[in-house]
C-alpha positions, -999 to 999 in steps of 0.1 A, spaced: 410 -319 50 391 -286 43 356 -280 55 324 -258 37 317 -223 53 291 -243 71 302 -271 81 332 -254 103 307 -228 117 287 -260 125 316 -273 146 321 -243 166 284 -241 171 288 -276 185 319 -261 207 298 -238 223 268 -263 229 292 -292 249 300 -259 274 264 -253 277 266 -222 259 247 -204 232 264 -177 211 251 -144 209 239 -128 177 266 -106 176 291 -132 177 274 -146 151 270 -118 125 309 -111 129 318 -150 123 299 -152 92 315 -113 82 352 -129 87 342 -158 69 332 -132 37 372 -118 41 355 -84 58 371 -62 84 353 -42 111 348 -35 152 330 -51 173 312 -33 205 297 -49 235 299 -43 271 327 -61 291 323 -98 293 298 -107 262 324 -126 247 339 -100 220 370 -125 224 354 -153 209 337 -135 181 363 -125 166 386 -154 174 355 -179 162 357 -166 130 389 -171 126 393 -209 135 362 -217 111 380 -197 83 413 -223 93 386 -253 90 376 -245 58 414 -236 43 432 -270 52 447 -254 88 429 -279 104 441 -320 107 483 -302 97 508 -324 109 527 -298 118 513 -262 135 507 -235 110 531 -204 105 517 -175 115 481 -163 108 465 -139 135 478 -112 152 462 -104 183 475 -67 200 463 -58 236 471 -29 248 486 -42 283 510 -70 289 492 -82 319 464 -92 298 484 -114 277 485 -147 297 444 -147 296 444 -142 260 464 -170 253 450 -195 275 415 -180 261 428 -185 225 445 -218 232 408 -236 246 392 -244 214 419 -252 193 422 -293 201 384 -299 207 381 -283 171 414 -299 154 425 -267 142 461 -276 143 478 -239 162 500 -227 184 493 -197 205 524 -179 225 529 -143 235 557 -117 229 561 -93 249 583 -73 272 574 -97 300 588 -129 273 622 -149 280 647 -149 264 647 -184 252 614 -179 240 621 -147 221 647 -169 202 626 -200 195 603 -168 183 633 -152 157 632 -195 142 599 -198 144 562 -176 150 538 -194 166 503 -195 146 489 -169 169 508 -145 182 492 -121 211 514 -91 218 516 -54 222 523 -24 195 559 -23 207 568 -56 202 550 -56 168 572 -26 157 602 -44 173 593 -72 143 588 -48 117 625 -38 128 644 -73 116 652 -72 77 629 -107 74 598 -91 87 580 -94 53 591 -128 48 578 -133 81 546 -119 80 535 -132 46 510 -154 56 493 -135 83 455 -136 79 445 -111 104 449 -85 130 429 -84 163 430 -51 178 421 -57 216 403 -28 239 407 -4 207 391 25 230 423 21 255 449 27 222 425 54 199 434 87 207 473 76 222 504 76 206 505 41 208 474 40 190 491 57 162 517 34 167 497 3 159 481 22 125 514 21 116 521 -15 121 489 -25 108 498 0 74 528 -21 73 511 -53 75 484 -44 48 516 -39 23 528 -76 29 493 -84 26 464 -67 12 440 -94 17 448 -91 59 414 -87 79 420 -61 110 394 -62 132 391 -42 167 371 -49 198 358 -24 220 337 -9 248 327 18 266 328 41 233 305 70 219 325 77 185 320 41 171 321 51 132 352 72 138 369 48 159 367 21 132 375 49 110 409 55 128 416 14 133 411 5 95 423 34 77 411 55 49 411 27 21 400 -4 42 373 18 62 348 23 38 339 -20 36 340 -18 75 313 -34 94 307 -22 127 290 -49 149 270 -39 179 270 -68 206 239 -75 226 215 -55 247 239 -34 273 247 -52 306 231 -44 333 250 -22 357 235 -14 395 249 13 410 247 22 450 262 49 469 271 50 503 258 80 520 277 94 552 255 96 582 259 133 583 265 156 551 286 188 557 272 219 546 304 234 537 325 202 521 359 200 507 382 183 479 389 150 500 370 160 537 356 122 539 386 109 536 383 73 550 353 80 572 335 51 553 356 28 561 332 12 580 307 7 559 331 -2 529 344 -30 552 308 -41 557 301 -44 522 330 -65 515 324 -85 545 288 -95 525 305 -98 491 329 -130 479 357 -113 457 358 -72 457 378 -52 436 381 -18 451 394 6 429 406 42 436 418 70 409 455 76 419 486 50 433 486 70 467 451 65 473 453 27 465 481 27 492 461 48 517 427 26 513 447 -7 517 465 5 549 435 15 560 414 -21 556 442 -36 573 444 -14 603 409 -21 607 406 -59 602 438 -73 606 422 -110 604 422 -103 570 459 -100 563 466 -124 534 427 -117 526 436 -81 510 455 -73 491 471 -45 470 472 -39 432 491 -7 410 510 -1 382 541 13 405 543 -29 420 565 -52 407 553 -74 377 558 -108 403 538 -92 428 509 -83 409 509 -116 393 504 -133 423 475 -110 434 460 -117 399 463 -154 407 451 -154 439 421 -137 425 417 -165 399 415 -189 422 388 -172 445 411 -168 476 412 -128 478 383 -114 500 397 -77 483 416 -62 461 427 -25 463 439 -14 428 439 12 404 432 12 364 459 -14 363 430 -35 367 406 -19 344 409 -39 309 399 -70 302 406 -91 333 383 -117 333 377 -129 370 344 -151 376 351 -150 414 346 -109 414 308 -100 424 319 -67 436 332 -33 425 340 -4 445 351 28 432 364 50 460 359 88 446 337 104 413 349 82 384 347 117 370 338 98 332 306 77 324 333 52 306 355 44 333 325 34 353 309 14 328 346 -4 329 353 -10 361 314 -20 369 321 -48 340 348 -62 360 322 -79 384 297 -104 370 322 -111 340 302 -134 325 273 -134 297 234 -122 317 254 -118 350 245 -82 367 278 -61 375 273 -44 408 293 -10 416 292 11 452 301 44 449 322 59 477 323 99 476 355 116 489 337 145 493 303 150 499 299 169 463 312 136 444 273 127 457 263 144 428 288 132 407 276 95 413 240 102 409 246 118 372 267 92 364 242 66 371 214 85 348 245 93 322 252 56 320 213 45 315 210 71 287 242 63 269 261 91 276 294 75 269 325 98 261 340 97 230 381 96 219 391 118 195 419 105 175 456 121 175 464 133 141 504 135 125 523 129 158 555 135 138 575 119 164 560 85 159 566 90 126 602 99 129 607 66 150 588 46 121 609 59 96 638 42 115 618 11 123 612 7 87 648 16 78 660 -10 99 633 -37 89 650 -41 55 649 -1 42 624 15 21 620 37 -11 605 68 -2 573 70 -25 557 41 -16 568 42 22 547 76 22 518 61 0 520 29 30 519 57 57 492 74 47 469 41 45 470 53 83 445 74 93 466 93 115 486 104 88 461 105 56 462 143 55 503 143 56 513 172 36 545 170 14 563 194 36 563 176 67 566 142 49 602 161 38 607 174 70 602 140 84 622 124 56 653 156 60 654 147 101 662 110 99 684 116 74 703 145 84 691 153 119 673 184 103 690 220 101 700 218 136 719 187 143 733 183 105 766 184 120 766 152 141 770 120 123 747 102 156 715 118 141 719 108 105 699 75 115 689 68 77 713 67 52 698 70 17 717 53 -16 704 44 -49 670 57 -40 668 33 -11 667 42 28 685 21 54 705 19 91 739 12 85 751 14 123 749 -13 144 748 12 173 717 33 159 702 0 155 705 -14 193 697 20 204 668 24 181 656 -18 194 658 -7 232 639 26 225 613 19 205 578 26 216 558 55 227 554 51 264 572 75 281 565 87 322 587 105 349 622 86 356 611 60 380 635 41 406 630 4 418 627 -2 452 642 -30 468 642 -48 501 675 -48 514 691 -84 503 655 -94 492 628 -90 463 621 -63 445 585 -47 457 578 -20 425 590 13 415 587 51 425 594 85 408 629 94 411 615 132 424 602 116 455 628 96 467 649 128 457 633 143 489 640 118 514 671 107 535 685 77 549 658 66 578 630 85 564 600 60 564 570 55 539 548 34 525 547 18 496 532 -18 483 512 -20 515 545 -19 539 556 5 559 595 6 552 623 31 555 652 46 528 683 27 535 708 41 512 700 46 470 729 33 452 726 43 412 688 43 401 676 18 431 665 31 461 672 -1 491 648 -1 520 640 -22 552 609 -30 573 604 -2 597 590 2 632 562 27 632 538 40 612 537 72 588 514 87 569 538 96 539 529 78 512 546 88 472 527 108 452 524 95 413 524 119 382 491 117 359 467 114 390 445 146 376 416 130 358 390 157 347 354 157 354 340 146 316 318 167 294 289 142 294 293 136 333 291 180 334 261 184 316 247 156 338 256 174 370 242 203 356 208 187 352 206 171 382 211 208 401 184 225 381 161 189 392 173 198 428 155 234 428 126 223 411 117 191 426 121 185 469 120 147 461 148 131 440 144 101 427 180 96 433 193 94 471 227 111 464 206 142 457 183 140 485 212 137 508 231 166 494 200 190 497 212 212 525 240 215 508 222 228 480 195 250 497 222 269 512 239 279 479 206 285 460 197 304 491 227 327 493 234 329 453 226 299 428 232 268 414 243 262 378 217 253 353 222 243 321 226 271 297 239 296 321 274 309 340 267 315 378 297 338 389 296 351 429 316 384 433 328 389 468 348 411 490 370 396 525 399 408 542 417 390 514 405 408 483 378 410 458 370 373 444 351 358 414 341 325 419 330 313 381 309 277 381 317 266 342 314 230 354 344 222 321 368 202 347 401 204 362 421 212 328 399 234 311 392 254 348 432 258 350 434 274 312 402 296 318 412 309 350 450 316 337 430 334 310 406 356 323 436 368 349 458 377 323 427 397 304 417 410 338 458 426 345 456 437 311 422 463 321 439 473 348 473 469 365 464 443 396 477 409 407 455 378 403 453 343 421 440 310 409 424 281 424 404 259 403 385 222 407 360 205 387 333 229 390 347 257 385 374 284 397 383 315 418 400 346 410 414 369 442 429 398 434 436 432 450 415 453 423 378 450 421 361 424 399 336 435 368 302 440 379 285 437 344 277 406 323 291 422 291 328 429 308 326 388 316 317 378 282 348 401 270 372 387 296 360 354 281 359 356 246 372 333 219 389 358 199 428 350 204 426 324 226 461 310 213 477 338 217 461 347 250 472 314 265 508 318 253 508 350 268 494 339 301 502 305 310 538 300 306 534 273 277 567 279 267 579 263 301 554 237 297 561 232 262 596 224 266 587 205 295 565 183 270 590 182 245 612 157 266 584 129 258 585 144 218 623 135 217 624 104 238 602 92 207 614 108 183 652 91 196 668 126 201 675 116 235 682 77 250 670 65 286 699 42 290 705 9 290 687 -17 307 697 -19 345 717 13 342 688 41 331 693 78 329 682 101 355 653 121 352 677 156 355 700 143 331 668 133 308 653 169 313 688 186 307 693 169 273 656 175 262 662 211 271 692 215 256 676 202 220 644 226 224 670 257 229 692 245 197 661 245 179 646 273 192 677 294 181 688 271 151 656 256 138 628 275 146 608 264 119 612 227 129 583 208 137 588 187 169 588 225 183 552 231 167 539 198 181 554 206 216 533 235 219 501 218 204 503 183 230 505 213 257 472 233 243 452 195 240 465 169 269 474 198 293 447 225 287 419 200 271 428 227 243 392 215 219 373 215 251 386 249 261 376 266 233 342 251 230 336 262 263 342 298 256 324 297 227 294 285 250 298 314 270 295 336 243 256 326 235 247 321 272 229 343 300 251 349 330 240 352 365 263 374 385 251 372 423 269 391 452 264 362 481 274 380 519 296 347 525 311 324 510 290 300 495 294 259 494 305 260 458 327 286 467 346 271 494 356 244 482 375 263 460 384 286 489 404 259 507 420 245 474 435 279 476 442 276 511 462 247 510 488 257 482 495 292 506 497 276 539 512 245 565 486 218 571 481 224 607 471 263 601 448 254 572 429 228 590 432 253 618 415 279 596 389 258 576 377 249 607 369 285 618 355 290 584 333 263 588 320 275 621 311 307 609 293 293 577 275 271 593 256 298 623 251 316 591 232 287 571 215 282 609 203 315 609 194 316 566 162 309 562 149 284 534 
């Protein structure tokens, strides 16, 4: 029997009250907007309850349309898409609470890559009312010819941790889906939820589409959480530090602190780090073996679900992870973050800080541990970014025509198309709303025909178009297209097994490429040694003694943020003018400080500090832009290739977060105008084509563009390709359209994914225009400088063994630090 608007919102006011709860405002406002048949976002800070105001809504909108008091469960109605499988099982048991109490007669089950087989065919009879999975699987449905049938009484689509998907492809990918959706039903509700997000209005923007955004409400949750953030100070600060020179030299202190805490996550920023920091606990406190434990992306599924249980139940003292615990776990036991190095963004803090006191009013608690003793400042700015709302934004990704390419077949295969009102359903994403007709023919010409290139080969005429209808007529195209589909795409990556035993995780096929039979590492908190690799599994066995080789991961490089650089920028000009800080990190950092102000300056904001020097190794230019990693590596590329164009000399690069060096064997300018030149705007494409090698790097990308675009396939499951013979078919497609097909557009986008993921292309060019208007400071220091040596031994360490660079840093630092004894402050 249905129920008034108000009566069902009064029965899930009553829900709340027998838990001894009281809904927020927020959760409120977006009930009574679902009720009204509105769409929208909803922002709060990590555990508020965004889950339950979305999901609220929706069960009083089943009271009050006869879902409730069924005698049988009711065909599907919500979607809910998370962006990570491991997040699925707490959805559904989240979703699943309220639905008896309330008599809302539904079933909740997830799809995903994780889901049997048995219930992946109960699934093809029957959807369950709520369905949580991820965009893949939902373009895996779109792919069956009774999708639409399927689909027809959806209600709506919950778009979980929106700010993890906006700006990926696989954001793009779910626009698509949800386009799809909206053509079965125009009446479907999308809403997203979010966090940790400064381009709100765009974000919903991008999630609802150009037609739908315009009603959207945007729904702010309550006041932000409250975040404390500490940082452990070492005893004694180098004057002269380096990327990494702490090392584990906290250890001790970290261990205290968990010692005092009950659950502590303790999260580091890459996979070999995670492995190194785990080892290390261990080695330390080996009473807590079974206590600790370890958590990564690169771990087997099993393993990591155990760890997640474990941490359910309240019977982990630690967990060392990496962002594969960032979203959405919900863990009451966890009163304790760490986060082992600069989170380099104000986001990812905010993120991991919500994973402790995950519920509503509880305070999340964060300890800082630097790796090097600059990170200090990195820590302090992010703690005053955080309280101002300094929050980085995501900027969308506009006409990725590869997931376009592989939508065109999804949509072929999902019971075909007609190709005016597929485009018109396309473009109701905003990722494509500005598609022009040319690449909507282009797009249209390569599934059909495999473009001018490949028009020759029957395997790339995917679509086949008759009586103005577009279809998949091969059974073989179809598996292929099933197995492939998606957007997630990473180096080849080989299991590793225990010889007769379980499987502990994966590892990049170019590290286990280096090692023989009986060479040892570690990986998943073991130490173990290479038995023999037989096909794409590399077999392995306890071993005997220790080693500190541990596998280095891809995508480790995470870029100091804008918002967190203009922070750290602040905080350097409050140094000089003020002895006191109000922040410790700065306090303890001060010699540091006094020393480079002393012998040349600190960045302020609104100004370029570059040190010229001359050594026995040539005339350097240290440049303090303060743009990160990414943007360092295309500005230092740039102004060497301007600087050989002056003048015939050879140029070296070293670059970090705060800036770069330039060595070469020819004098540096000595004048602020011959800078500003060296870094103008003007041809800045063409510049960086010229200088960085993009065409290398753009072919390089272009492996990812046609593993998405299905030029290339990764194999079938248990027998994948290797990453050579991946990279040797990619390559062989970029040179056919290179010579062929210049003109075709997967080359185009190639070269732009280089220029924006690679070079942080937007931010690049922002940052020269900057220069343009600023004063710059050129000093002439008699040493090096603590900025510059850290960029010194960077440097160092690409050109020479580890024992002769230690060897050599060390002399270094002797002879900076009778200098700074002597300097007088």
């Amino acid at each position: 029997m249905s129920v008034t608007s108000s009566d069902s919102l009064s029965r899930i006011e009553a829900w709340f009250a027998e838990r001894a709860w009281s809904p927020f405002e927020f959760q409120r406002e977006t009930w009574r907007a679902q009720m009204d048949g509105m769409s929208g976002l909803v922002h709060a800070p990590t555990g508020l309850g965004k889950t339950y105001a979305v999901w609220m809504g929706l069960l009083a909108r089943a009271l009050r349309e006869e879902d409730a008091d069924r005698t049988i469960p009711a065909p599907l109605r919500v979607l809910w898409l998370t962006p990570l499988r491991a997040l699925a099982n707490d959805t559904v048991n989240a979703l699943a609470a309220p639905l008896e109490p309330l008599g809302v007669n539904w079933t909740v089950e997830k799809r995903t890559g994780d889901t049997t087989a048995s219930a992946r065919k109960r699934q093809r009879e029957r959807l369950p009312s709520a369905l949580v999975t991820t965009p893949e699987s939902l373009s895996l449905l779109i792919s069956y010819a009774d999708h639409a049938e399927r689909f027809k009484g959806i209600r709506a689509v919950i778009v979980d941790e929106w700010h993890e998907l906006l700006g990926t492809k696989r954001g793009v990918q779910a626009e698509l889906g949800l386009a799809r959706l909206r053509a079965i039903n125009p009446d479907l509700q999308i809403w997203g939820l979010s966090a940790t997000l400064g381009n709100l209005e765009e974000a919903m923007h991008t999630l609802l589409g150009p037609t739908l955004a315009p009603r959207g409400r945007l729904i702010h949750g309550a006041e932000p959480k409250r975040i404390e953030i500490e940082t452990l100070i070492p005893e004694r600060i180098e004057r002269f530090p380096w990327s990494g020179h702490l090392g584990t030299r906290l250890l001790q202190p970290v261990i205290e602190r968990i010692e005092r805490a009950k659950t502590t996550l303790l999260f580091t920023n890459t996979r070999s780090h995670t492995e190194i920091w785990f080892a290390s606990i261990l080695r330390a406190r080996p009473d807590w073996i079974g206590e600790v434990a370890l958590h990564h992306g690169s771990l087997d599924r099993e393993l990591r679900s155990e760890v997640e249980s474990m941490i359910d139940l309240g019977r982990m003292r630690c967990v060392v992870c990496t962002s594969s615990l960032d979203l959405g776990v919900d863990f009451s036991p966890v009163d304790q973050i760490i986060q082992v190095g600069s989170p380099k963004g104000v986001a990812r803090l905010m993120q991991r800080a919500g994973r402790s006191g995950h519920q509503p009013g509880a305070v999340s608690r964060i300890i800082g541990v630097p790796t090097n003793a600059l990170e200090l400042v990195e820590f302090a700015a992010a703690r005053t970014a955080m309280e101002s709302r300094l929050i980085e934004q995501r900027e969308p990704i506009r006409k990725p025509l590869d997931v376009l390419v592989q939508h065109l077949v999804t949509l072929a295969l999902g019971g075909g198309f007609e190709r005016e009102p597929a485009r018109q359903e396309i473009m109701r994403a905003a990722a494509y709303a500005e598609l022009s007709d040319a690449e909507w023919q282009w797009a249209m010409d390569f599934v059909t025909r495999g473009g001018q290139a490949l028009d020759a080969y029957p395997d790339f005429k995917r679509v086949v178009e008759r009586d103005g209808r577009c279809f998949v007529d091969s059974q073989k195209i179809a598996r292929r297209h099933r197995m492939a589909v998606g957007t997630i795409t990473s180096e080849s990556a080989m299991l590793v097994r225990m010889v007769g035993g379980r499987t502990l995780g994966s590892i990049e096929e170019s590290f286990i490429a280096r090692l023989r039979p009986g060479n040892q590492f570690m990986f998943a908190g073991r130490m173990v040694e290479l038995v023999r690799v037989r096909e794409m599994t590399a077999q392995v066995k306890r071993a005997t003694k220790r080693t500190n080789l541990v596998p280095r991961w891809g995508g480790g490089r995470m870029p100091l943020s804008s918002e967190l650089a203009g922070e750290v920028r602040r905080h350097l000009a409050l140094a000089q003018e003020e002895r006191e800080s109000a922040h410790p990190e700065i306090d303890a950092v001060r010699p540091i400080l006094d020393v480079q102000a002393a012998w040349s300056r600190l960045p302020r904001p609104g100004e370029l500090v570059i040190e010229r020097l001359k050594t026995r190794e040539g005339h350097h230019a240290f440049v303090y832009t303060l743009e990160g990693r990414l943007v360092h590596e295309g500005l230092a590329a740039l102004a060497a290739h301007r600087l050989t164009r002056l003048q015939p000399c050879s140029v070296i690069c070293a670059m970090n977060d705060w800036g770069f060096e330039l060595l070469s064997n020819q004098p540096m300018p000595v004048d602020a105008d011959s800078w500003r030149q060296l870094f103008s705007p003007d041809h800045l494409a063409d510049d960086l084509v010229a200088c960085l090698n993009t065409s290398e790097m753009a072919r390089r990308q272009f492996r990812e563009i046609a593993r998405v675009a299905g030029l290339i396939f990764a194999g079938y499951p248990g027998q994948p390709k290797s990453n050579r013979h991946l990279q040797a078919s990619s390559e062989l497609f970029y040179e056919v359209f290179t010579e062929f097909d210049p003109t075709n557009l997967l080359l185009e986008q190639s070269r732009r994914e280089v220029l924006e993921r690679q070079l942080e292309g937007t931010r690049l060019r922002r940052a020269l225009e900057t220069i343009r208007e600023i004063e710059i400071h050129l000093t002439e220091p008699p040493r090096l400088t603590p900025l510059a040596f850290s960029l010194w031994t960077d440097r160092l360490r690409d050109q020479i063994s580890s024992e002769s660079w230690s060897d050599r840093v060390q002399r270094m630092i002797v002879r900076l630090e009778k200098a700074a004894g002597e300097t007088r402050f």
